[in-house]
N, C-alpha and C positions, 0 to 999 in steps of 0.2 A: 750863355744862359738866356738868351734873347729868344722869346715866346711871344711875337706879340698877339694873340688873339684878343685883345679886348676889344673895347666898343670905339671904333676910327669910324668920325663920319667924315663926309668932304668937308665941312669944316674947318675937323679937328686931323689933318693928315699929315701934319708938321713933329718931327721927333719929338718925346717927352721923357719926360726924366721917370717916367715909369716902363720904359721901354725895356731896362735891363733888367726887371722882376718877371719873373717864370710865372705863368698863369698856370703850371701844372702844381706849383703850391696850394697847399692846406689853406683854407679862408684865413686861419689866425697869422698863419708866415705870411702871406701874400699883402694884407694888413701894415702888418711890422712892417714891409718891404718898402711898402708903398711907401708908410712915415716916415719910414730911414731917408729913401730916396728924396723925398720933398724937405726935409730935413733940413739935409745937405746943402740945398737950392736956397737956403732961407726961409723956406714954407712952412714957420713954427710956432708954437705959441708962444706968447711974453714970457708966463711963469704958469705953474703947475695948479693955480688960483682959478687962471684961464679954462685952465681944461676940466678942472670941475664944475666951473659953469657952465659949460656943455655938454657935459653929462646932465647938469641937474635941465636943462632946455628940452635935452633928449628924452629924458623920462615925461617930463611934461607933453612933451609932444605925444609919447608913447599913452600918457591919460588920456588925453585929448580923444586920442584913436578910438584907446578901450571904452570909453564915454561915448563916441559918436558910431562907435560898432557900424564901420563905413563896409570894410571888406579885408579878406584875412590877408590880402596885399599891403596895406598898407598900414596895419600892425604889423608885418614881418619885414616893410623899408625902414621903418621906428626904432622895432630892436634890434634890426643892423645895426641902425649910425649910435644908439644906445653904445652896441657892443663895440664900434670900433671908436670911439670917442673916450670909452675906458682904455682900448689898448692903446690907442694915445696917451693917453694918460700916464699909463705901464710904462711908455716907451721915454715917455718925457725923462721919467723919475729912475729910468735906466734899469727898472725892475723885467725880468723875464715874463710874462704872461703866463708861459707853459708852465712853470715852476711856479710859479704862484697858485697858479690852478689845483697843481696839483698838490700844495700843500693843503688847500682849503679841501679838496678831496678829501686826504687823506686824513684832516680834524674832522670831516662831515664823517665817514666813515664812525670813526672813534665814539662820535656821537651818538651816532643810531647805535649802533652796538651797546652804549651805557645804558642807553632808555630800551634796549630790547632785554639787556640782563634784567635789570629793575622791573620788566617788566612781567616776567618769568617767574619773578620772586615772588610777583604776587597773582601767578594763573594766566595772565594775559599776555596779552598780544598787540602785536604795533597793529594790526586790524580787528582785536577785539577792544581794544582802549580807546578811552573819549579824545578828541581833539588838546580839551583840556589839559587832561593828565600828559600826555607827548609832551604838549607845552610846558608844564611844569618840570618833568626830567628833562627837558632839553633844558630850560635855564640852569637847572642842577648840573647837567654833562658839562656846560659850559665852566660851570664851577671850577667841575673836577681835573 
């Protein structure tokens, strides 16, 4: 399974315990791999308390960006470590990323479709409706 194209400087030329994750994985697997890998090694957080303080550092950082509107670089190195600091997260608490994903999918789904019927009921449209109103049938859908 050994792929190793990542980034080897002369430095860094000494085997690593990410050496046996595939770089022809999906961002999300490649992620998980990584965390497994370092894991293993004892490269973990304390407790899952942990890793939401770095998500919540991560989103700061991420304001910081959107605030300083520096370059659309480094808004997009922010909601990396955003997104992989959650799949840590995922991984701490043994939960699947993909299947979680894709259960939130599949309620967002449900959603839009509740506020698009209701919305039908009365003439409109998710692009003829005010902000407002979405809002309000979203907390409704939420309900339901």
């Amino acid at each position: 399974m050994k792929n190793v194209s990542r980034l080897r400087t002369p430095e860094a030329s000494a085997p690593s315990v990410l050496d046996e994750v595939s770089a022809s994985l999906s961002p999300i697997a490649q992620a998980i791999e990584f965390q497994k890998q370092v894991a293993k090694a004892g490269f973990e957080w304390p407790s899952v308390e942990t890793g939401l303080a770095y998500i919540r550092e991560e989103t700061d950082e991420l304001e910081e960006e959107l605030i300083r509107k520096t370059d659309e670089d480094a808004i997009e190195a922010e909601l990396g470590d955003l997104f992989f600091s959650v799949l840590q997260v995922a991984s701490y608490l043994g939960v699947d990323p993909e299947t979680a994903l894709r259960r939130t999918n599949h309620k967002f789904d449900k959603r839009i479709r509740y506020i698009e019927n209701a919305l039908a009921h009365k003439g409109l449209s998710l692009r003829t409706s005010s902000l407002a109103e979405k809002q309000a049938l979203w907390r409704e859908a939420k309900k339901a």
